[in-house]
BALOBA-1460 file (C-alpha; in Angstrom, 3 decimals):
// residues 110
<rec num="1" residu="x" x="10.913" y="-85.582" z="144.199"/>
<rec num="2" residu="x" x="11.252" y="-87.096" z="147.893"/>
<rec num="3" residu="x" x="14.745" y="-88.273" z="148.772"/>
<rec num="4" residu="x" x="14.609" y="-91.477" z="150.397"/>
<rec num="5" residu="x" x="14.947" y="-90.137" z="154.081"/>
<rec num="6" residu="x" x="12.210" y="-87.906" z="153.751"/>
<rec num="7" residu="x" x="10.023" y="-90.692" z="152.331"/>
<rec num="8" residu="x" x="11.102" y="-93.489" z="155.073"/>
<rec num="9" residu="x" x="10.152" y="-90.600" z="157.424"/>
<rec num="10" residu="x" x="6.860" y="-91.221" z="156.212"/>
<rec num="11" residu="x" x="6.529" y="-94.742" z="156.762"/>
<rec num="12" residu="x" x="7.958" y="-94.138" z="160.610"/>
<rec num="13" residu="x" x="5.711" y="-95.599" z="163.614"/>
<rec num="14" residu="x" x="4.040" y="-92.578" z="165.571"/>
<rec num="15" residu="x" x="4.359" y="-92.519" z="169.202"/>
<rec num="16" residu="x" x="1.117" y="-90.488" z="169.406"/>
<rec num="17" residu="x" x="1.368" y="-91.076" z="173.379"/>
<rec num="18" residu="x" x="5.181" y="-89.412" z="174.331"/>
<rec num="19" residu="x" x="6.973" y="-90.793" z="177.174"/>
<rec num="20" residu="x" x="3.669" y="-94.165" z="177.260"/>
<rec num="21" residu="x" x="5.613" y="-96.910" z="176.509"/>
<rec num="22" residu="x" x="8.649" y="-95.553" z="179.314"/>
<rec num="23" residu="x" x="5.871" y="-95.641" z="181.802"/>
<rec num="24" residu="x" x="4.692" y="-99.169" z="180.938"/>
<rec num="25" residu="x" x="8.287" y="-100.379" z="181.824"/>
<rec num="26" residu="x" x="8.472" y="-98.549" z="184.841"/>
<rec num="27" residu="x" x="5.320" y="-100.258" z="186.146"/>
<rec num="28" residu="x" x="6.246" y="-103.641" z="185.248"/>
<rec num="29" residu="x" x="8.653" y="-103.461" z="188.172"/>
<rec num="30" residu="x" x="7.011" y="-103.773" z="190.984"/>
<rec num="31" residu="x" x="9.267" y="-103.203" z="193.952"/>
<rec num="32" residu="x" x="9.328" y="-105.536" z="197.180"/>
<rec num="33" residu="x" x="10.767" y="-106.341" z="200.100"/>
<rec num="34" residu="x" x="14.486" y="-107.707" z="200.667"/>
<rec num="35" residu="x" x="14.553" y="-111.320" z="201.887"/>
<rec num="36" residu="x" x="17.154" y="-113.580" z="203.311"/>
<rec num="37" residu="x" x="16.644" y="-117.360" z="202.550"/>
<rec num="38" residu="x" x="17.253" y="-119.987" z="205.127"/>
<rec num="39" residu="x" x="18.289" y="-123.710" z="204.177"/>
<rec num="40" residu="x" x="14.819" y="-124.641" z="204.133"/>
<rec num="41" residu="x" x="13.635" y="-122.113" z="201.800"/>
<rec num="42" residu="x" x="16.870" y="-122.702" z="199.350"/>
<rec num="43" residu="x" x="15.582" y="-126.121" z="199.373"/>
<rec num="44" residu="x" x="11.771" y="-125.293" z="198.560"/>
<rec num="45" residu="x" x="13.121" y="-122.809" z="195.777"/>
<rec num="46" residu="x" x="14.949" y="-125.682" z="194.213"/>
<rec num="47" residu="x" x="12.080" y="-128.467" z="194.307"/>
<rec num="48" residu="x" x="10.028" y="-125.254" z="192.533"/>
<rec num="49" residu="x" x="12.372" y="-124.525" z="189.901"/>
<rec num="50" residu="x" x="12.555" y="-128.433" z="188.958"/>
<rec num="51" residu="x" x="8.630" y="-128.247" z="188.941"/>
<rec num="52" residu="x" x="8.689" y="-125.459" z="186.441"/>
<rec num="53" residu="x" x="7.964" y="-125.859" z="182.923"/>
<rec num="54" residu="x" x="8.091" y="-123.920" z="179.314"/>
<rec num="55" residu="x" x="4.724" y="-122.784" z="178.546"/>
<rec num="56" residu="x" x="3.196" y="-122.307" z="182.347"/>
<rec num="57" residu="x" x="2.539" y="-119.215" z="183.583"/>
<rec num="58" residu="x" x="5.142" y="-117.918" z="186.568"/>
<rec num="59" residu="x" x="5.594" y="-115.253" z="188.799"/>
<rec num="60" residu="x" x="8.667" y="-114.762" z="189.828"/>
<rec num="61" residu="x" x="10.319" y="-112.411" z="192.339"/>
<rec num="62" residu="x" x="14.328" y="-111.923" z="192.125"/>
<rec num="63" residu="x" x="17.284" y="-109.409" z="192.457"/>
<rec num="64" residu="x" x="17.563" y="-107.015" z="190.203"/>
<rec num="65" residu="x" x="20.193" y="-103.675" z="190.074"/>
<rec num="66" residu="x" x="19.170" y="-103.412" z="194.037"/>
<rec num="67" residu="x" x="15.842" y="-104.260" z="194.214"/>
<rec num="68" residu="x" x="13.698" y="-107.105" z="194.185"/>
<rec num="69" residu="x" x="11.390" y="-107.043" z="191.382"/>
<rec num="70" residu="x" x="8.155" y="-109.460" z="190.894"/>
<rec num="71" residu="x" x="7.756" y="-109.986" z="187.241"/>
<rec num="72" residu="x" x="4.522" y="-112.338" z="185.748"/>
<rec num="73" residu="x" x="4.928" y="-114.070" z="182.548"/>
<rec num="74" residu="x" x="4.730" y="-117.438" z="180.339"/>
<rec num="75" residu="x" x="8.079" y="-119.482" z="180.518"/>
<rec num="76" residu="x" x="9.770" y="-119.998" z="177.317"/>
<rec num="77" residu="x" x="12.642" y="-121.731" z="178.501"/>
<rec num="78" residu="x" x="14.055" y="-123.505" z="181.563"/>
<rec num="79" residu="x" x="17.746" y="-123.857" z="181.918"/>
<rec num="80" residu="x" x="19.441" y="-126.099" z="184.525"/>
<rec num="81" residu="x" x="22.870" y="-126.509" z="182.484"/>
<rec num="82" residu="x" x="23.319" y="-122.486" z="182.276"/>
<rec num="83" residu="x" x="20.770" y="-121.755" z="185.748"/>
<rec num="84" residu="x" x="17.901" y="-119.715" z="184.326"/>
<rec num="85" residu="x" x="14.273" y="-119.359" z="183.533"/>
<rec num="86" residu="x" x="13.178" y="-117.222" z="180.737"/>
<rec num="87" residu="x" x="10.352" y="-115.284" z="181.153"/>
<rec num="88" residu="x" x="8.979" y="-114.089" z="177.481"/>
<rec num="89" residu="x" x="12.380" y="-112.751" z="176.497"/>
<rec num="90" residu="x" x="13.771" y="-112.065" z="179.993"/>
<rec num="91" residu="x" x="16.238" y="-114.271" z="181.385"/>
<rec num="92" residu="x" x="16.397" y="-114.365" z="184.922"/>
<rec num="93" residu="x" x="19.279" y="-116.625" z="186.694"/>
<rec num="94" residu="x" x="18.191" y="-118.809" z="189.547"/>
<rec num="95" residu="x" x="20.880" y="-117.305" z="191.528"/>
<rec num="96" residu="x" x="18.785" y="-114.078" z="191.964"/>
<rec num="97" residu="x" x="15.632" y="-115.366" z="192.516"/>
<rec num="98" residu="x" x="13.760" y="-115.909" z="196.027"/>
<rec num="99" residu="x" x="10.164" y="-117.076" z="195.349"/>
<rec num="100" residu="x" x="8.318" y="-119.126" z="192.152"/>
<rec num="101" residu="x" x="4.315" y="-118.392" z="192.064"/>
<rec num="102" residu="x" x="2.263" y="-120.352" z="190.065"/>
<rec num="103" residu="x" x="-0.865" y="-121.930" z="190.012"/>
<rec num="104" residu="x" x="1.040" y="-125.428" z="188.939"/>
<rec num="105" residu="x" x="3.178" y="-125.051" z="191.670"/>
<rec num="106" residu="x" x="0.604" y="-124.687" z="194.618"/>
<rec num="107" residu="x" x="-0.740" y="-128.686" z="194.143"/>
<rec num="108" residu="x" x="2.876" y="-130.065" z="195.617"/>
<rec num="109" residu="x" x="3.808" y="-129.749" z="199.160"/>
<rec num="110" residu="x" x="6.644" y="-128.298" z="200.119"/>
């Protein structure tokens, strides 16, 4: 009889595709260029980020270990109290961020 390792071996998830999910990560980050922000873009960013809301789809481009990454998701929470946006399951503090996208967003002027 099977001792209960070798049977929850069994029952593991097979990664028939080695090394796929890694590269899915990798190109997820998507690389741009650094960007100082002048008063008047500071001020842009923060009418955006009051504009934003849980449930719309965002792009948003921020600092990140030394690069600038553009990430694309549905918000699932906006926090002014503790300065974030959550993006799916990625929180993402407004201090690091230099641009919102968003369909939503392109009806105001700024």
């Amino acid at each position: 009889m099977m001792d209960r390792i070798q049977r929850a071996h069994i029952f593991s998830s097979f990664d028939a595709l080695k090394g796929f999910r890694e590269l899915l990560k990798r190109q997820e980050r998507v690389v741009v260029a650094k960007k100082s922000l002048s008063e008047y873009d500071l001020e842009i960013l923060d009418k955006k980020a009051h504009a934003i809301e849980k449930g719309m789809m965002l792009t948003v481009i921020y600092w990140d270990n030394g690069d600038y990454i553009k990430k694309t998701g549905i918000v699932s929470k906006v926090s002014f109290d503790e300065r974030y946006v959550q993006i799916v399951k990625d929180k993402i503090p407004f201090h690091q961020v230099i641009d919102f996208q968003a369909e939503q967003l392109e009806c105001y002027e700024w």
